[in-house]
N, C-alpha and C positions, 0 to 999 in steps of 0.2 A: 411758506415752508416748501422749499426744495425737494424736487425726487432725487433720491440717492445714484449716483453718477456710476457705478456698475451696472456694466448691462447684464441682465438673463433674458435667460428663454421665454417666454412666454406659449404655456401648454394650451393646445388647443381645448376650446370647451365646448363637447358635440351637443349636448343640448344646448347650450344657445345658439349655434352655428343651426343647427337642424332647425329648430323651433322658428327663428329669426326667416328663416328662407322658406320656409311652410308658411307663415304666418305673411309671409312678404306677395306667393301665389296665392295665398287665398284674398288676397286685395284685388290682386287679377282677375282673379275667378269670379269674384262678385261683383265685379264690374262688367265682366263680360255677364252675365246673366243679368245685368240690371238691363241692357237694351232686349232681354228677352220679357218682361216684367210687363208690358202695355199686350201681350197678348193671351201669356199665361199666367193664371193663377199658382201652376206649383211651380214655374220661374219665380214668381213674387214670394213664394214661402220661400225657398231656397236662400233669395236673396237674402231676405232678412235676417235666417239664419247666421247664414256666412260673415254678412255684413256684420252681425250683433257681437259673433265671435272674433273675429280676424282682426279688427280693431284695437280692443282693452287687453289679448292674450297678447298682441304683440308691443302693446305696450305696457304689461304686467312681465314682460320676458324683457325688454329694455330695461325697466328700473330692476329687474333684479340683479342685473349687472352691473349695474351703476354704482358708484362709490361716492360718499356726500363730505368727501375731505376736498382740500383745495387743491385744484387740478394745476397738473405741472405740465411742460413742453407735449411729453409723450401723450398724457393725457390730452391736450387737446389737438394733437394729431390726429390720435387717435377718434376721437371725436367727426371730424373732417373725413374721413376714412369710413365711418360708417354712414355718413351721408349718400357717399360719393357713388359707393360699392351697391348700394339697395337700387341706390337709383336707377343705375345702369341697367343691373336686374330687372327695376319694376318696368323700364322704358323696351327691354326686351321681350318681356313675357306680352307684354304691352301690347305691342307692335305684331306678335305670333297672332295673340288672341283675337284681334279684330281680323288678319288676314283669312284665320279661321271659321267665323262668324262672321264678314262681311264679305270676305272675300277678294279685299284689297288692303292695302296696309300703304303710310306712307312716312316711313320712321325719320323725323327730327329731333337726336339727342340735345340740340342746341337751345330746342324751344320746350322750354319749362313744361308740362303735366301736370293733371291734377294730384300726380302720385308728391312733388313735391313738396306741398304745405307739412306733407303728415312725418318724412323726413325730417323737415326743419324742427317740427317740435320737438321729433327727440332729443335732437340735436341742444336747442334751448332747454327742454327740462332738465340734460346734464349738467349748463351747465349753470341751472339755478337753483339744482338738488345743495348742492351743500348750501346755500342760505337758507334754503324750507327745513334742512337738517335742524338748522338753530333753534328754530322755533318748538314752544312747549309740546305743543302736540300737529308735528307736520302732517300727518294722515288725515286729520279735522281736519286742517286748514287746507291742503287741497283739495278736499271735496266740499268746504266751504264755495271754495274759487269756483271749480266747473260747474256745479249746482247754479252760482250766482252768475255768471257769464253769457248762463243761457235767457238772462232775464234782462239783462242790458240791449238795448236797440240799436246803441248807437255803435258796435263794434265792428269794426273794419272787416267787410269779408272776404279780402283780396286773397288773402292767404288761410280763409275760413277759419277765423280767430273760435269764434263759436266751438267748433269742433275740438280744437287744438286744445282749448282749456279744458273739454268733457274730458279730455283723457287723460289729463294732468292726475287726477285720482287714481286711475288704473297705474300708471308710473311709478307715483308714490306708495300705493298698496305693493309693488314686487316688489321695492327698495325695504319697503316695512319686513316683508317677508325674510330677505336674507339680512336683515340687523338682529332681529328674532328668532333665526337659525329654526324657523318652522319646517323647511323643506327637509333640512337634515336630520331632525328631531322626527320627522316625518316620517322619514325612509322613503319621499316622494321619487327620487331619481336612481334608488340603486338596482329597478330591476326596468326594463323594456321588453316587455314579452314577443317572440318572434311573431303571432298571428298579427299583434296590433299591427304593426311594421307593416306587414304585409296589407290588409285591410285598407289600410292609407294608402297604401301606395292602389292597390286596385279600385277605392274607394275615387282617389283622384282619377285614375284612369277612365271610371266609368261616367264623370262626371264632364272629362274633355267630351267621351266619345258622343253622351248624349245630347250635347251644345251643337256636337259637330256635322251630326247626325249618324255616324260610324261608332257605334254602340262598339260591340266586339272587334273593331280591328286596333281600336284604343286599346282595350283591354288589354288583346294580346302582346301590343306593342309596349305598356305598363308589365304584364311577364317577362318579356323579351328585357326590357329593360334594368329588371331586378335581375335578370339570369344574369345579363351582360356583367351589372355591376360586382355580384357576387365573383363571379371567374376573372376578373381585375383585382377585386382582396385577394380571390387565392393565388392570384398569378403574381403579385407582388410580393406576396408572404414568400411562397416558394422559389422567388430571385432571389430573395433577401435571406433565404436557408442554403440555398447553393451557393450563394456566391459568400455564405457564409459574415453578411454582413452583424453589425453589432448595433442590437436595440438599447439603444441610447436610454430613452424613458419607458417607463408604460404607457399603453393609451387610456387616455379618460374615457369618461362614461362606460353606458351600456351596451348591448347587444353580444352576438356570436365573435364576431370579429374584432372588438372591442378585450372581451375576454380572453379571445385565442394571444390579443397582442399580449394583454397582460402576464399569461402565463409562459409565453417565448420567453419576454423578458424577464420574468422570475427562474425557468430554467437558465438562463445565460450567464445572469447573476449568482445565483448559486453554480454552475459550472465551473465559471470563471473564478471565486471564492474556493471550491476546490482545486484547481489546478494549479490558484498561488499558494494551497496550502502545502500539496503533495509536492509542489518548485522549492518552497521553501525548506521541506522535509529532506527531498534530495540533495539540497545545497547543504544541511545539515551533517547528511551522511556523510556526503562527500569528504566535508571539511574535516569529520571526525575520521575518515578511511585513512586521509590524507597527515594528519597531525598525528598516526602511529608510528610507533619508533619500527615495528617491525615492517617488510616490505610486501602490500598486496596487490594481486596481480589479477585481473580477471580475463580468463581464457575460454572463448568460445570449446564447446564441446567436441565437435565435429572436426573444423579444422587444426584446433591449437594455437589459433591465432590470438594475439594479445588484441583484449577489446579496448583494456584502461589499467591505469597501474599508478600508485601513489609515487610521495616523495623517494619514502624511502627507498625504493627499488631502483632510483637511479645512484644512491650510495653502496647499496646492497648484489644486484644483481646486472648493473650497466645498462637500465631501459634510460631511456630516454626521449623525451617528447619532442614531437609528435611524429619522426622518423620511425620508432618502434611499434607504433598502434598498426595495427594490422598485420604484424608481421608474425612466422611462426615464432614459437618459443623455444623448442628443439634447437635450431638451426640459431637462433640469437643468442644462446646462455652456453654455447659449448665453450669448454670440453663435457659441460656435466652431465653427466647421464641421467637423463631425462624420456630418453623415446620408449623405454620398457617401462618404468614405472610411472607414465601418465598411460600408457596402454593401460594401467590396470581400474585405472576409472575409479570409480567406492570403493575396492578393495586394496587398491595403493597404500602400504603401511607407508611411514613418515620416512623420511631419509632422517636418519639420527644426526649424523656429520659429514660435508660433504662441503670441500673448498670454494668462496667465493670465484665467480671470474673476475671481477673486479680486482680482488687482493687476494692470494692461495691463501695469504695468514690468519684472514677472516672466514671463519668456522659456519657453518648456515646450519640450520633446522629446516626442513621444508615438509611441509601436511599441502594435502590436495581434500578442499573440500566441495563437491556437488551442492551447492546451494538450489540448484535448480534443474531443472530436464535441458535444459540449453545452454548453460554456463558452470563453471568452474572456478572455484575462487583458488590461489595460489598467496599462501604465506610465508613467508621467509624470514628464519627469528636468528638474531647474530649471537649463536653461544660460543663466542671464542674464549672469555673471560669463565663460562663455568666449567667448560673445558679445559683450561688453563687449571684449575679451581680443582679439579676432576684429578688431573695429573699430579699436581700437588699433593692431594689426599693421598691417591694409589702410589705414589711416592716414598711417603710418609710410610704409611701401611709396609709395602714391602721393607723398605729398612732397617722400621722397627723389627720386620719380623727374621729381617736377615739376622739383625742384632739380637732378637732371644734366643737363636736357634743352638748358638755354641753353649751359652751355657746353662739352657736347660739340656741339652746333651750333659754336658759334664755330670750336672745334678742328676741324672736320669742313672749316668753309668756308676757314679758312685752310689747309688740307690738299687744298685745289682752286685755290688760288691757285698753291701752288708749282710750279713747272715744272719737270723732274729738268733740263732743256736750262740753266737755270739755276744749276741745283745736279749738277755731275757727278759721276756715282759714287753718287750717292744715290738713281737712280729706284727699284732694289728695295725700298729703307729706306721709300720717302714709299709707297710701294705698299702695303708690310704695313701701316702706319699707316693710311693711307685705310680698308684691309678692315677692320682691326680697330675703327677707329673708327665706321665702318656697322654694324658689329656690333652696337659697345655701343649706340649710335642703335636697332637695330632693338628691342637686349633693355629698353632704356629704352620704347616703344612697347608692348611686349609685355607689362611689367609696368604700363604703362596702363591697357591695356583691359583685363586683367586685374581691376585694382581696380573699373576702373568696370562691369563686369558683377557682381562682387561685391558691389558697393551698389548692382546692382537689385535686386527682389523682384517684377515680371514683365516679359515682354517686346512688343511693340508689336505691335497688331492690325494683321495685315492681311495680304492675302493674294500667296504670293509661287511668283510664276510659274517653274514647275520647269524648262518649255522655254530660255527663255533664259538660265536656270541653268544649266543644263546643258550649254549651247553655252561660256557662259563659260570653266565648269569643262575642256574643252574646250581652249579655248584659252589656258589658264595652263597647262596639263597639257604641249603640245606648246610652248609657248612655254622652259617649265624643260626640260625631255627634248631639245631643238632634234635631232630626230631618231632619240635614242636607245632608244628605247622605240614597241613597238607598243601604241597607248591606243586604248580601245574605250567608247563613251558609250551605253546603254542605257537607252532610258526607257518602260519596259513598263507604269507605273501608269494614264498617263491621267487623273491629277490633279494640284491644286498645294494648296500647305501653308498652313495658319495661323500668324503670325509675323512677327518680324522678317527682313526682306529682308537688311538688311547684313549682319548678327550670323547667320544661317545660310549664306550667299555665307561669312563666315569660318572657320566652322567646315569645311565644305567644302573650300575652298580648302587648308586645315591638312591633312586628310587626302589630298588629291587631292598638295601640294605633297610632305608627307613619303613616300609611297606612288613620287615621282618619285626621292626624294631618297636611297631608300636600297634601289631596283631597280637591279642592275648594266646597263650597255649589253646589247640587245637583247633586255632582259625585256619583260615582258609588265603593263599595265595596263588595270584595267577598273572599271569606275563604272557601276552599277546601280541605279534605282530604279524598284520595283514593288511591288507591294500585298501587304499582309501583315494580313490577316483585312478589320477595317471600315479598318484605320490602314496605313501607309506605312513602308517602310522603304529606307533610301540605301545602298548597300554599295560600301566602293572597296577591289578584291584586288588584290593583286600578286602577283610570284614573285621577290619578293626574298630577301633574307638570311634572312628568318625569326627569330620572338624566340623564347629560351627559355618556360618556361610559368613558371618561377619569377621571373620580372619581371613578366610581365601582372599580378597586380594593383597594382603601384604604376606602372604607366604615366604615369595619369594625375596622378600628383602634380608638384608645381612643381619644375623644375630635374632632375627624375631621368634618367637616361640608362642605359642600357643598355649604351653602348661610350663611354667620354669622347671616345675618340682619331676615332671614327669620324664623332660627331656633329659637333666641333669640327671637324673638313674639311670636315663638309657646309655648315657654316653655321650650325645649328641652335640656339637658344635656349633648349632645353628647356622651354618652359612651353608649345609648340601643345597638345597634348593637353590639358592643367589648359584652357586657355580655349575649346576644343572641348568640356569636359564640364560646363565653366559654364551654355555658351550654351544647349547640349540640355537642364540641369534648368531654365533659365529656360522652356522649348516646353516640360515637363513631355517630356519624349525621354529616352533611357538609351542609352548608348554599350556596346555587343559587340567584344569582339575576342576573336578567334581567329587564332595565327599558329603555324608550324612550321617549327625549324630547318629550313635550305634549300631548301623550299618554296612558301614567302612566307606572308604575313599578311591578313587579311580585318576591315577598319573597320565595322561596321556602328550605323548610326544609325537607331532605332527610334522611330515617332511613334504616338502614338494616335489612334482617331477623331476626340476633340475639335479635331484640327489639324487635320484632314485637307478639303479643299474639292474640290468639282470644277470640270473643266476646262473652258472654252469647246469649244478647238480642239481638233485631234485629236491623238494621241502622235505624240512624234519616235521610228519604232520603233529607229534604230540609227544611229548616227554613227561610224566607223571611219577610223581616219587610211590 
């Protein structure tokens, strides 16, 4: 049977590698103390010792290694290799120990040793282990063999066959051991306690220095030799962290260094597992940032510079790679007006509509979002089509309303001809018809001007004096209320606005009439305007019914109501609000409301500096009916 023709690694194994080279000095060692043995009695114990152990442990560590299948190429290479490699060893330490101990040395790697016989058997018991394997019980039968070997006379002692068979049992008892999984079942090798380590290592130390007769300079020299070895692990560990190298496997076995590798390599592992997770998540991102129809841009904070930008922004906004990465975006996307509203950072409202530079035809959306302290994300959405869409509607809208206009006129004016004195019995009948038909007249006007604030895009310079504004507002407030209501006109600013004079008088008017419209008799109205930072703000409270807060945000859409039953009494057309929130984004203003069942409601219209002018005259401080 064949070894399989891929090669691997083969991981080092420190207990056998440790054990093996321990076991290989203390052949040394007990050889060097056997010429101390004719003079001392605790040389002669020692020896024994040594001798008794160093023997069967190194060959109970052989056969545990050992494998009893049929050995292939590598296999008996390998074989060859652990002859070769001990030898050298034993013929070194060899040659120290007697210069040691006798004081001359005279090293011939050429000429065989007594260290050789004990070599060779390992060598042979490998490779006679798988035939012993066959056998019913191999553990019996080699200690049958070395038992009976020692009783035969006539066996060759060139190569001290004697001895060679005594240890054939120890061989086979370590091979027994790992077919048996004792060691493992054991837990014999998962821990090396650091004293042991040490112990050995000065244990040996003290055992040269007393041979040598240099007790403590050995010893010290066994210290020095473990410092040494240890700041080699750490000085390798810390090459292989700086220079950021990549631990391939774990280390086996025990010890400090042992574990420190293990756990490197299970950090790196698991490092390296996240960093393809978090690659893969980005590539993710990426691909999804990239496969949106709309165009995103991401812009450093500080400079304005494009960091990265999708597909679609080289259809949308003319980036393009990798010429445009780092470039400003102000200074890339003109003519668009860009440098005041990225000035405004998180409070940058959206640009509603604003010509592509690619194609003026193509309509943009753009939001500026702060995703971060250091970046900006920049979205660009192509509303040409619902703009288109837009136009269409407000089209339609105005047409139709050009087209009711004439003849609910007609019907209105013939509905002021009739005279109920005429028509008896009918004056309630011609009556509800008049209301309703001013109705429809008014809601026909309302979807007017509706439209036509809708197809502007800004509103007329100039400056619109708050005083007599406010006298007005005033007196449309008491003129609707005809007494029911106590109205309060406060004008605390001391400035007047930038703007259209009619189109803000309307929006006004819308809040001041509805604020009358839906306060019961003897509420309370009141109309504020006074400064709010550099810009201006108009406030008109009431203490009326109060709206849910689940209606506030669609107040302002066209037709919405809150009570059908309550509006349709009042009069009400439902679009005041939609053309109050027109007129404020044409003044760049933003409409507030806060209101609370049975409390009342608070209108508030908010202006910026750029509106805001000052006043010749002095404030009106309070006008009270």
């Amino acid at each position: 049977m064949s070894e399989a023709t891929t090669t691997t690694v083969r991981a080092r194994v420190p207990f056998w590698d440790n054990a093996r080279f321990a076991c290989i000095a203390l052949v040394v060692l007990g050889h060097a103390v056997q010429r101390m043995t004719y003079d001392s009695d605790a040389a002669l114990t020692l020896y024994l010792v040594v001798y008794a152990f160093h023997m069967p442990a190194l060959a109970v560590i052989s056969g545990y290694f050992s494998k009893s299948d049929p050995p292939g190429r590598t296999r008996m290479t390998r074989v060859i290799t652990d002859i070769l490699l001990p030898y050298v060893i034993f013929e070194t330490l060899w040659t120290l120990t007697k210069w040691l101990v006798e004081g001359s040395a005279n090293p011939n790697p050429t000429k065989p040793s007594w260290t050789l016989w004990f070599l060779l058997a390992l060598g042979l018991f490998r490779l006679v282990l798988p035939y012993l394997a066959l056998l019913r019980w191999p553990l019996l039968w080699a200690v049958v063999v070395s038992v009976g070997s020692g009783y035969l006379p006539n066996i060759d002692s060139t190569l001290s066959l004697s001895r060679t068979f005594g240890l054939l049992a120890f061989f086979t008892f370590g091979w027994w051991l790992r077919e048996h999984d004792v060691v493992a079942r054991w837990r014999l090798l998962d821990r090396r306690p650091w004293w042991a380590v040490a112990a050995a290592v000065l244990l040996f130390a003290g055992l040269v220095g007393w041979l040598s007769g240099h007790l403590w300079l050995c010893i010290a020299l066994g210290a020095l030799a473990t410092l040494a070895w240890h700041y080699w692990r750490l000085r390798s560990v810390l090459r292989r962290l700086t220079a950021r190298q990549r631990w391939d496997t774990a280390e086996e076995g025990s010890g400090v260094w042992n574990e420190l590798d293990r756990l490197l390599y299970r950090n790196q592992v698991e490092m390296r597992v996240r960093k393809r997770r978090l690659l893969d998540m980005l590539r993710s991102y990426r691909a999804a940032a990239a496969a949106l129809p709309d165009a995103v841009v991401v812009l450093d904070r500080n400079s304005q510079r494009v960091q990265w930008f999708n597909e679609a922004a080289t259809a949308l906004l003319g980036l393009h790679h990798p010429g445009d990465l780092g470039e400003a975006l102000v200074e890339r996307l003109q003519p668009m007006p860009l440098a005041h509203w990225l000035a405004g950072g998180r409070n940058a409202e959206p640009i509603l509509d604003v010509p592509s530079p690619v194609d003026p035809a193509i309509r943009l959306n753009l939001r500026l979002i702060p995703y971060s302290s250091d970046y900006w994300l920049l979205i660009a959405r192509d509303v040409s089509k619902l703009l288109r869409l837009e136009q269409v509607r407000r089209d339609f809208v105005a047409n139709v309303s050009h087209e009711l206009r004439t003849p609910l006129t007609v019907v209105h004016g013939y509905l002021d001809m009739m005279d109920p004195e005429d028509f008896p019995g009918t004056g309630p009948m011609l009556e509800e018809m008049r209301k309703q038909s001013q109705r429809m007249a008014q809601l026909v006007e309302d979807l007017l001007t509706l439209s036509r604030l809708e197809s502007q895009e800004h509103s007329e310079e100039e400056t619109v004096a708050m005083q007599p504004m406010l006298a007005t507002l005033r007196r449309e407030a008491e003129a609707h209320s005809q007494g029911r209501h106590q109205i309060s006109i406060d004008d605390l600013a001391g400035i007047d606005l930038q703007g259209s004079t009619k189109e803000l008088h309307s929006a006004f008017s819308n809040l001041v009439t509805n604020a009358v419209r839906y306060t019961p008799a003897g509420g309370r109205i009141a109309v504020e305007f006074r400064r709010e930072g550099d810009g201006a703000v108009l406030a008109v409270r009431d203490s009326g019914y109060g709206i849910p807060a689940t209606h506030l945000p669609r107040l302002t859409e066209r037709f919405y109501r809150v009570s059908s039953s309550r509006s349709r009494e009042s009069g009400g057309t439902g679009l005041g609000l939609s053309i109050v929130k027109h007129i404020l984004g044409l003044h760049h203003a933003r409409l507030e409301i806060e209101s609370e069942v049975g409390k009342g409601s608070v209108f508030s219209c908010h202006f910026d500096a750029d509106h805001v002018r000052p006043r010749e005259s002095a404030p009106l401080t309070s006008i009270e009916d």
